[in-house]
N, C-alpha and C positions, 0 to 999 in steps of 0.2 A: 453406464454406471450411475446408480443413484447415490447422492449422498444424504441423509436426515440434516433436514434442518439446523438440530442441535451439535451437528458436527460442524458445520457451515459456521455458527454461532461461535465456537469455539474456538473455528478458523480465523476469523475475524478478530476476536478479542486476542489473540495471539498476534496480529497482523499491525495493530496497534502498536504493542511494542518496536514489533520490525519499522514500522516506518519511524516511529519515535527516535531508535535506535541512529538515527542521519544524523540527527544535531548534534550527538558528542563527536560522532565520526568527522563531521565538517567541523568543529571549531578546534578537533586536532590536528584539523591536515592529515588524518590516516590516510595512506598509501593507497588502503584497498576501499574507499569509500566505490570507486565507479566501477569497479567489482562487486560489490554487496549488493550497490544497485541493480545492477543486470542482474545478477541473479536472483534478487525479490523481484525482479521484472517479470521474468521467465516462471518463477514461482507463480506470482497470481494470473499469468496469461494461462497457465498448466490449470490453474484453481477456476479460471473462466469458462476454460475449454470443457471442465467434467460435471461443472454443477449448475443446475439448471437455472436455479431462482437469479443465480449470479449475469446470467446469459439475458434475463430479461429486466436485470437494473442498473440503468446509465450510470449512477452515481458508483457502481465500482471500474468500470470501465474511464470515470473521472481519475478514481483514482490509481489508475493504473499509467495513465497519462499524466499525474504527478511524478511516480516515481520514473517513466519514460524520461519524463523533461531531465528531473535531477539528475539521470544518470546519465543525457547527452547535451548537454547546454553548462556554458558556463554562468553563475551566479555568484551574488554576494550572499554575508551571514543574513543578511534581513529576510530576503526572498527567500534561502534556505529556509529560515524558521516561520515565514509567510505559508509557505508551500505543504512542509511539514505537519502545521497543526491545521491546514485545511484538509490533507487529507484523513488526518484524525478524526476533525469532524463529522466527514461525513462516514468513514467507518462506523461510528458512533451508532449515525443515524441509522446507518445500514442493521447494525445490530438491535436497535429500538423495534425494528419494522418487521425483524423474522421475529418477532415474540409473540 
C-alpha cells in the first residue's frame, strides 16, 4: 500500500494534536489517559508498518518511543510536558522534511 506524501503530511499535522492532546489528559488525572496512550501507540506502529517514508525515518520511530514510554512508565507533570513537546518537535520537523 502506498500512501502520498501529502497524506502522510496531513497525518502528521493531525498527530500533533494527539500527542498534544496528553497534557490536559495528565494534569486531569483522566481515567483513560493509558488508554489513549496505547491506542495512539498502536495507531502510529499501524502508520509505521504501511508507509514507507515513515519506515526509513528514526525520528518517528523516536516518537513512537515517546508515547511507548508515557503509556508504560510512571512520570511527573514536568517530564509529562518535557516529553510531550519533544515529541511535537520533532513531528514538526518530520513535517518540514516531506515538503
Amino acid at each position: 500500500m502506498t500512501i502520498p506524501n501529502e497524506a502522510f503530511k496531513c497525518y502528521l499535522k493531525a498527530l500533533i494534536n494527539k500527542v498534544y492532546k496528553v497534557l490536559p489528559m495528565y494534569e486531569e488525572e483522566n481515567k483513560n489517559l493509558r488508554s489513549y496512550l496505547q491506542s495512539l501507540e498502536r495507531e502510529m506502529t499501524g502508520c509505521y508498518q504501511i508507509y514507507q517514508s515513515a519506515c526509513k525515518d528514526a525520528n518517528f520511530l523516536s516518537v513512537i518511543g515517546i508515547v511507548r514510554y508515557l503509556h508504560t512508565e510512571d512520570y511527573d507533570q514536568r517530564t509529562c510536558k518535557q516529553e510531550v513537546f519533544k515529541a511535537i518537535r520533532i513531528i514538526e520537523n518530520i513535517v518540514e522534511r516531506t515538503e
